[in-house]
VMD Tcl script that draws the C-alpha trace (Angstrom):
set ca {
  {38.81 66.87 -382.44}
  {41.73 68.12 -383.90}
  {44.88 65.67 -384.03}
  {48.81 66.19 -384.64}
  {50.32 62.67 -384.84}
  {53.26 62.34 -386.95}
  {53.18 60.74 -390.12}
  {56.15 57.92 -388.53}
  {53.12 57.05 -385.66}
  {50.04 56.83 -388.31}
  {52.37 54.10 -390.45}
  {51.36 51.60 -387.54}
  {47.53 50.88 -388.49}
  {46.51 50.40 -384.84}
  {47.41 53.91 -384.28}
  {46.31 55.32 -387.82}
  {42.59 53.39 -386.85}
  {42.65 54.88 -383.04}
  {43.32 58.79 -384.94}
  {40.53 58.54 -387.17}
  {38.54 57.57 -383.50}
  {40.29 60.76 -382.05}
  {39.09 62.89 -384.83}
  {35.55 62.11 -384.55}
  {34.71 63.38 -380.65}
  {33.27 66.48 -380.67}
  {33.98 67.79 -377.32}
  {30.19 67.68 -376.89}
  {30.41 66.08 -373.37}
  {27.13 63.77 -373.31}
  {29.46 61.05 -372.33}
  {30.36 62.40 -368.82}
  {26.61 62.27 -367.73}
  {26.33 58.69 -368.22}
  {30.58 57.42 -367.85}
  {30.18 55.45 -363.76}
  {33.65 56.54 -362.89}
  {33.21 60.59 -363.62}
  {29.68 60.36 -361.56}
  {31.39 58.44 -359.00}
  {34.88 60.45 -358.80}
  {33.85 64.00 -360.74}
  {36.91 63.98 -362.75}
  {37.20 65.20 -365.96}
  {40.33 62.96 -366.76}
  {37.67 60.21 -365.43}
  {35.35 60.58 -368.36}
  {35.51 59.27 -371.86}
  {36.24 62.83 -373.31}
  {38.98 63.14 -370.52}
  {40.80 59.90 -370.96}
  {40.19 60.94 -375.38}
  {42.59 64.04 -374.38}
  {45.36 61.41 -372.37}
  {45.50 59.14 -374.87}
  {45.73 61.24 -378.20}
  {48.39 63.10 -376.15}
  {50.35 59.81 -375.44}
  {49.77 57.92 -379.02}
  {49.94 61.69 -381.38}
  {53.89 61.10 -380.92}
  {54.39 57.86 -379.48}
  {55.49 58.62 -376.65}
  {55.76 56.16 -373.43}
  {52.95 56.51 -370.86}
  {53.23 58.36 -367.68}
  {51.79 57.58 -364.47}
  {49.08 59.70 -364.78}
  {47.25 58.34 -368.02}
  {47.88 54.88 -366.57}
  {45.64 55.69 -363.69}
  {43.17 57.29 -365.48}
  {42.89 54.87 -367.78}
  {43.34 52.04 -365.13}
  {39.77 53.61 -363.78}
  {38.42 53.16 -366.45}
  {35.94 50.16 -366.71}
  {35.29 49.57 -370.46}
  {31.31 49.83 -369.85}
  {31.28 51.35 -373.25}
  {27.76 53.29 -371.44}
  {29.99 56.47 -373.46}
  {29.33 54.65 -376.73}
  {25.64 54.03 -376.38}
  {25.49 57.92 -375.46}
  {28.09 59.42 -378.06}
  {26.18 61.01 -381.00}
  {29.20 61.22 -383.17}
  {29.77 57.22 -383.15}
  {33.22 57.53 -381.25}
  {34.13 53.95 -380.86}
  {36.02 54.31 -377.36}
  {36.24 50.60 -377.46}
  {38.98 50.29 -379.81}
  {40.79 53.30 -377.98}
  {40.70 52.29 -374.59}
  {42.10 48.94 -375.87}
  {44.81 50.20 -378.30}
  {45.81 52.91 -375.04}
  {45.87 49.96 -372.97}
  {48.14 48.01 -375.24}
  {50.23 50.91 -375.39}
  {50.53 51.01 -371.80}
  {51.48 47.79 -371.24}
  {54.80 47.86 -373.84}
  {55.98 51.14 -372.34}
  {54.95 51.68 -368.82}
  {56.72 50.07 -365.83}
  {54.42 49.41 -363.22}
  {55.32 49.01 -359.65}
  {56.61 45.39 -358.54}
  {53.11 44.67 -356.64}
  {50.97 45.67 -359.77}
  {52.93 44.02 -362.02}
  {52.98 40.70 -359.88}
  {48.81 40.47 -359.13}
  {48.06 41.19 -363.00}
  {50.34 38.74 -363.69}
  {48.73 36.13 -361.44}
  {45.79 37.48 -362.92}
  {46.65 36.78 -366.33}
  {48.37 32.75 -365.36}
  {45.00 32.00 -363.39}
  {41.69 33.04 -364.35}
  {41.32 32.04 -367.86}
  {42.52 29.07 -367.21}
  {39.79 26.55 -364.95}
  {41.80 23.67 -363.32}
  {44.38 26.72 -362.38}
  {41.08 29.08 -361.46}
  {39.64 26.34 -359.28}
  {42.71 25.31 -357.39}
  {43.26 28.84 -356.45}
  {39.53 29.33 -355.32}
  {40.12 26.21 -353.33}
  {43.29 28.07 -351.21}
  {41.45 31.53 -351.30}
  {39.52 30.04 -348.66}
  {42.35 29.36 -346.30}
  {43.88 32.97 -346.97}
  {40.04 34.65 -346.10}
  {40.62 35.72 -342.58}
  {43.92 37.83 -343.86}
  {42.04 39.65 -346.11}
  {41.69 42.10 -343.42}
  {45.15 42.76 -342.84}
  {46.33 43.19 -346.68}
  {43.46 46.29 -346.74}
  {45.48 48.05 -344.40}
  {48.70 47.55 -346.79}
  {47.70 49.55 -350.22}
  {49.57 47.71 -352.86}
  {48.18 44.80 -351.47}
  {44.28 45.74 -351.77}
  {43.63 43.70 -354.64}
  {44.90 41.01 -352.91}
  {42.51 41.13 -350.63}
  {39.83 42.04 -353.11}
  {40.17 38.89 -354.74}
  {39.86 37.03 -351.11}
  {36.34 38.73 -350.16}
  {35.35 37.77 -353.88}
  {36.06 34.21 -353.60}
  {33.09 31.77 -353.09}
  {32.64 29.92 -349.71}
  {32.17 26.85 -351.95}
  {32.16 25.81 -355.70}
  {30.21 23.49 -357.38}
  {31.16 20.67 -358.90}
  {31.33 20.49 -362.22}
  {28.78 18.82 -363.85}
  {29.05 16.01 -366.67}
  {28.42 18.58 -369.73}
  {24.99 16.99 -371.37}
  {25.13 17.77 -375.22}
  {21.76 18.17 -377.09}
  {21.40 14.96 -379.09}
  {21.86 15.07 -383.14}
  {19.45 16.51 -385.18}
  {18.96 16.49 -388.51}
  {18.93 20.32 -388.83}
  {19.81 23.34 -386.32}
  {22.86 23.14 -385.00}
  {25.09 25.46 -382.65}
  {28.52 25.85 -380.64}
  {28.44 26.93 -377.35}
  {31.48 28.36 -375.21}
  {32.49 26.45 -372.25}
  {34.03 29.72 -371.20}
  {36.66 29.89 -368.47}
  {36.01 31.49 -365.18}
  {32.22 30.89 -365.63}
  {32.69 27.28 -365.81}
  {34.23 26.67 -362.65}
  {32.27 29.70 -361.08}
  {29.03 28.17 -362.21}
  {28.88 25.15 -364.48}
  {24.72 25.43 -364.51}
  {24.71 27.93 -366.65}
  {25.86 26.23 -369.81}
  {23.89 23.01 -368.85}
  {20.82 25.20 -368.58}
  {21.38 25.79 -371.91}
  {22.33 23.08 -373.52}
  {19.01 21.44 -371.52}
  {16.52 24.13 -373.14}
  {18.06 24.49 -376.45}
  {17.91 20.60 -376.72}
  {14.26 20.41 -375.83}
  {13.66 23.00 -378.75}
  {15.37 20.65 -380.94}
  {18.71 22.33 -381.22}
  {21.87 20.30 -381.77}
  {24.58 21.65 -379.01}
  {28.05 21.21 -379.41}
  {31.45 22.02 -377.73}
  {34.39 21.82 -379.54}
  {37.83 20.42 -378.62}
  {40.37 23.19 -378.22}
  {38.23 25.33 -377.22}
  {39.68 27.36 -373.58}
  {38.99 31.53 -372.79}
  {38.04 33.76 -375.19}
  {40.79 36.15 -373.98}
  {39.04 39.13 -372.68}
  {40.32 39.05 -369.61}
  {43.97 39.60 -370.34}
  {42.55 41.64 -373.22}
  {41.43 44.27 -371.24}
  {44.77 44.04 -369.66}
  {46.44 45.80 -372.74}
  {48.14 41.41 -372.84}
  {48.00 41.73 -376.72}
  {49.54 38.54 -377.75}
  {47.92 36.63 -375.09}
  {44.33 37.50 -375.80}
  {44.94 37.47 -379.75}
  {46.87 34.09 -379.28}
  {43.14 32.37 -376.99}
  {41.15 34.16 -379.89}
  {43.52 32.19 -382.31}
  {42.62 28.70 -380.65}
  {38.93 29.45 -380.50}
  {38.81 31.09 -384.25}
  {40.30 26.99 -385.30}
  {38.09 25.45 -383.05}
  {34.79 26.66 -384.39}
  {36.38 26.79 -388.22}
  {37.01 23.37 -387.71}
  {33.03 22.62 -387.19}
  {31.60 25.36 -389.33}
  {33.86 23.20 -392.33}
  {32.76 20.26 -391.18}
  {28.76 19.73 -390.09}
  {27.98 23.76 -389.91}
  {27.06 25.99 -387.33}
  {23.88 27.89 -387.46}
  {25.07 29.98 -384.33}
  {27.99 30.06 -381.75}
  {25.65 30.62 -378.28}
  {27.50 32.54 -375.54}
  {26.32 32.41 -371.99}
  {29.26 35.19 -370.72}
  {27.94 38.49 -372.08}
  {31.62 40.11 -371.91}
  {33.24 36.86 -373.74}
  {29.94 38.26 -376.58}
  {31.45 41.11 -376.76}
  {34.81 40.25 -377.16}
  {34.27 37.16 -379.60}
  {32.18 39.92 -381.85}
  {34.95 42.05 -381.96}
  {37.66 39.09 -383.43}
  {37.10 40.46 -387.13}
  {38.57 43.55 -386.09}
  {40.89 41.90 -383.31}
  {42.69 39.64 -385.82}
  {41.81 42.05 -389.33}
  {45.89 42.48 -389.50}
  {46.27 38.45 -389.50}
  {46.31 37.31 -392.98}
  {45.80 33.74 -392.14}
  {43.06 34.64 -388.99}
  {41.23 37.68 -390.86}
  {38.55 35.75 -392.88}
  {38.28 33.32 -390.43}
  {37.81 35.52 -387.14}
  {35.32 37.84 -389.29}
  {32.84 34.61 -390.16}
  {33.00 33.58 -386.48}
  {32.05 37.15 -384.82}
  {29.43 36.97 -387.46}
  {27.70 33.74 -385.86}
  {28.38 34.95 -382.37}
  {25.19 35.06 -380.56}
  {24.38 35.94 -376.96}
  {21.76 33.14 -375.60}
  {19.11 35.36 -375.51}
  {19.92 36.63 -378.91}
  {19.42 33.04 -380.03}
  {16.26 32.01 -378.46}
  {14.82 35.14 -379.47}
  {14.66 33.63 -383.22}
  {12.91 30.56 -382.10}
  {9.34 29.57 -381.66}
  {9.52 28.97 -377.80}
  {6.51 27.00 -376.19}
  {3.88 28.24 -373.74}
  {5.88 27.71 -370.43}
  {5.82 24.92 -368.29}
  {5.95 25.99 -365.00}
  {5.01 29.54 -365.23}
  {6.55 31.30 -361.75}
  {4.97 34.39 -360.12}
  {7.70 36.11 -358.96}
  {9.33 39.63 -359.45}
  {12.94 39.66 -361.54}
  {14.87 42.99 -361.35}
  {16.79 42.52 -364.72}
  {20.36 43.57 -364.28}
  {21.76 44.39 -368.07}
  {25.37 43.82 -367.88}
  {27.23 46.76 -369.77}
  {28.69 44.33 -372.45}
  {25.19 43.42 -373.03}
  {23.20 46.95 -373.53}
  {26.56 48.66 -374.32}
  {29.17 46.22 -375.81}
  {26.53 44.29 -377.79}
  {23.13 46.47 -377.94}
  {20.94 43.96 -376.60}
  {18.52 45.63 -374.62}
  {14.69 43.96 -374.60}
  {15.56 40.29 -375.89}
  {16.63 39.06 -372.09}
  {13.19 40.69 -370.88}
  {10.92 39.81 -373.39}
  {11.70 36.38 -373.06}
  {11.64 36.19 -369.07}
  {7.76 37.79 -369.59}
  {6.89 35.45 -371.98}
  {8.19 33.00 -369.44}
  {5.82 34.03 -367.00}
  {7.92 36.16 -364.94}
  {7.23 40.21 -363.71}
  {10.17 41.75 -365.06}
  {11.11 45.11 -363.68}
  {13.86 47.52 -364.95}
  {16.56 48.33 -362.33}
  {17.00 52.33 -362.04}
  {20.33 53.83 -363.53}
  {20.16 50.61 -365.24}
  {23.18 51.92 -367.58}
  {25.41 52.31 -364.70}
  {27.96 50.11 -364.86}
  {27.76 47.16 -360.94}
  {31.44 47.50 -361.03}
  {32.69 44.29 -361.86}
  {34.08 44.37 -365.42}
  {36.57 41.34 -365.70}
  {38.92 42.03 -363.36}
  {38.41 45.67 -362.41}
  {36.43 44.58 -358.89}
  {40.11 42.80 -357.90}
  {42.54 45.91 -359.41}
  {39.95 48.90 -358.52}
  {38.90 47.70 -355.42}
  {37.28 50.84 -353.59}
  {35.70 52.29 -356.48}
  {34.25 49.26 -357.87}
  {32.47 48.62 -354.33}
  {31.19 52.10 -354.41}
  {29.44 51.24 -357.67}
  {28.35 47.68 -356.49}
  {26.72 49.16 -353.52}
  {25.21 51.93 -355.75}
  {23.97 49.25 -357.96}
  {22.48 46.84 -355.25}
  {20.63 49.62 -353.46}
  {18.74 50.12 -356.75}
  {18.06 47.22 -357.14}
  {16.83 46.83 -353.64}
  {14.43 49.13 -354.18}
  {12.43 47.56 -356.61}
  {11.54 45.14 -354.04}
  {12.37 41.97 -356.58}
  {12.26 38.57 -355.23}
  {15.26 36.91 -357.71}
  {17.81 39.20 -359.71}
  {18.42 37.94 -363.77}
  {21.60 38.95 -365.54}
  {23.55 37.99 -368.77}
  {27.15 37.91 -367.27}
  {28.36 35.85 -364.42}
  {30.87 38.18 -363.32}
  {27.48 40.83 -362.84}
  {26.10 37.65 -360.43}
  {29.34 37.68 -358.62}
  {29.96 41.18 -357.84}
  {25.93 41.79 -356.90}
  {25.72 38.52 -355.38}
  {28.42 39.71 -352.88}
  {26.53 42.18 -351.58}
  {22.30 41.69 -351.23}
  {20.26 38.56 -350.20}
  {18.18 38.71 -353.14}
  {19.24 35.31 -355.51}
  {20.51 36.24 -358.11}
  {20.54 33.58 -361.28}
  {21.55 33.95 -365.47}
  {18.48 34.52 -367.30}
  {19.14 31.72 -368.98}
  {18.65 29.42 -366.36}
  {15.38 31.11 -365.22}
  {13.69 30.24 -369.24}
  {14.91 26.56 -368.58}
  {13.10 26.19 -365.45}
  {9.99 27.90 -366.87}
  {10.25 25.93 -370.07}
  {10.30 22.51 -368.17}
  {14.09 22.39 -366.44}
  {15.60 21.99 -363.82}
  {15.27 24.54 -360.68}
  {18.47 26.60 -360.53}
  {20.26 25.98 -357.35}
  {20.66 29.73 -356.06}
  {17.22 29.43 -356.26}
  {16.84 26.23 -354.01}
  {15.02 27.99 -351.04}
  {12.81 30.14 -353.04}
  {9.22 29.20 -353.51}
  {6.99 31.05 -355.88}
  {3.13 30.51 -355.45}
  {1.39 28.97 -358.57}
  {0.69 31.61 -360.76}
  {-3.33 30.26 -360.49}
  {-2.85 30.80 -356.72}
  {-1.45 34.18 -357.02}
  {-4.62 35.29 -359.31}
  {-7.35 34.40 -356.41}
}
mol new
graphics top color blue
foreach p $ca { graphics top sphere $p radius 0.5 }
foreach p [lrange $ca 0 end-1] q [lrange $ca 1 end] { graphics top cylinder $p $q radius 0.2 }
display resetview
């Protein structure tokens, strides 16, 4: 693609990097066939290429942006399904996130807008705020009615219907004991650990019966996608900051073989620091050594010698891939491998690289069409007739759970029961047949 921005725009790098981006689409188009919100909506400004054409048109001279690349690009959900399709090797993720930066210094969004992705921003990455909130959602439930029928105030009510009936309480973190040789980080995360605590002692249970040293640094907190995807520069670059010292402060001291992630969007955000914080003379080196030892779980325990199961389960598991696992980090069979070797039928979901609609916060800001693609997304899933749903991402378990009866647990919590752990607790009136019993 051909670009005209000014030599004054290309002296800031961010904008010099997103035109050499620009430059390599080709207009060929394979991205619309796979993008969720141009099959949902039909757009062309609701496609990769589309939203290309907005933002080289808004950064090529700087100017502010209007209201109509800030809903397109609003829509969009950062799936990154356009980079797994793109033959050129367009990284849209660096784009979208420069546009969105961009957007956020020079566009004034209405009062309402500007108010819930503030509240946003103050409350989910940070827990004790996340659960209190959570806590009084369920007191403003039955209004969540009445804010649908007021437009500004849809999110609003979004975030009501998504809130759970109950939490659980968080459990007394159990770190692997020492050992004399592997050793890992693992990130307590922010919304996952109040959303679902079990997750991360899943792991820390399995990877200590393999042996593995588990620990969690102090100072850790969120990992800063959230507001990231927000176009909240400083904000995200200032949590990535406080995680980049936490872990630097343990690789220095005993090592790290790994840092395990349990959130597949925090994965892809935490791999993406070197380039995040490649402007920060005192972060670069630093950031680029820690996205280098990031590790989804399943990344991780696909390097080990696991065990014959324990407690082999015959039971059906439709594996949901969350986009910032297939797309944002190019995992694909390690999740499904493992859950066979476990003992457990895995089936592929169809239009598995549609996006459920979730994506951080877009199920609270994009209310209608993220529910179109949530319903799209259970009803395939439905299909396959599976009796518990797996997934790398908890905000995937959220926005699916919302809307099927079919349990649906982290994959990670599935290997621990199969490799001798505990039962997860979505799973608590769900009983398999013994795989012998099955075979008769």
């Amino acid at each position: 693609m051909q670009t005209a921005f000014t030599p004054e725009a290309l002296r800031d790098p961010d904008t010099a990097h997103t035109e050499g981006i620009v430059r390599k689409c080709v207009h060929c188009g394979f991205c619309t066939a796979t993008c969720p919100t141009y099959v949902t909506l039909g757009n062309e400004l609701d496609s990769p290429r589309g939203r290309i054409y907005l933002v080289k048109e808004m950064l090529e001279n700087n100017r502010p942006a209007d209201e109509k690349t800030v809903t397109h690009i609003d829509r969009c959900l950062s799936c990154l399904a356009c980079m797994t399709t793109c033959p050129s090797g367009v990284n849209y993720m660096h784009l979208v996130d420069h546009a969105r930066v961009h957007i956020e210094r020079t566009y004034r969004r209405p009062v309402p807008d500007r108010l819930i992705r503030w509240l946003l921003a103050k409350v989910l990455p940070y827990p004790r705020r996340f659960r209190f909130a959570l806590r009084a959602a369920r007191l403003g439930r039955p209004f969540a009615g009445v804010l649908d029928g007021i437009k500004p105030l849809k999110p609003l009510a979004a975030m009501l219907r998504l809130a759970p009936t109950h939490l659980p309480a968080a459990p007394v973190r159990p770190l692997a004991p020492a050992s004399a040789g592997r050793r890992v980080a693992i990130l307590a995360g922010c919304a996952q650990s109040v959303l679902d605590p079990g997750i991360n002692a899943a792991t820390v249970r399995l990877l200590g019966r393999l042996g593995i040293e588990v620990v969690s640094p102090p100072g850790e907190g969120c990992c800063g996608a959230l507001v990231h995807h927000m176009g909240r520069e400083d904000e995200a670059l200032g949590f990535a900051r406080r995680l980049v010292d936490a872990w630097t402060a343990e690789i220095e001291g005993r090592g790290l073989e790994a840092i395990v992630i349990t959130a597949s969007g925090c994965g892809t955000t935490i791999k993406d620091y070197g380039h995040m914080l490649r402007l920060d003379p005192a972060y670069a080196e630093k950031a680029a050594r820690v996205s280098a030892l990031a590790k989804d779980v399943t990344e991780y325990l696909e390097t080990l010698d696991l065990p014959l199961p324990e407690r082999p389960v015959d039971a059906v598991v439709a594996y949901h891939s969350a986009c910032s696992m297939q797309h944002g980090q190019k995992i694909g069979q390690a999740p499904k491998v493992l859950l066979a070797q476990a003992g457990f039928t895995v089936r592929d979901v169809p239009e598995g690289h549609l996006c459920c609609g979730s994506a951080g916060t877009y199920n609270i800001l994009q209310p209608e069409i993220s529910a179109r693609l949530r319903d799209r997304k259970v009803a395939n899933i439905e299909r396959i007739r599976p009796d518990i749903i797996a997934t790398g991402n908890i905000g995937c378990m959220t926005q699916i759970g919302s809307a099927t009866a079919i349990p649906i647990v982290h994959t990670v919590e599935l290997l621990d029961w199969a490799f001798g752990g505990e039962k997860p607790a979505a799973l608590e009136s769900f009983t398999p047949r013994p795989l012998a019993v099955a075979a008769e």
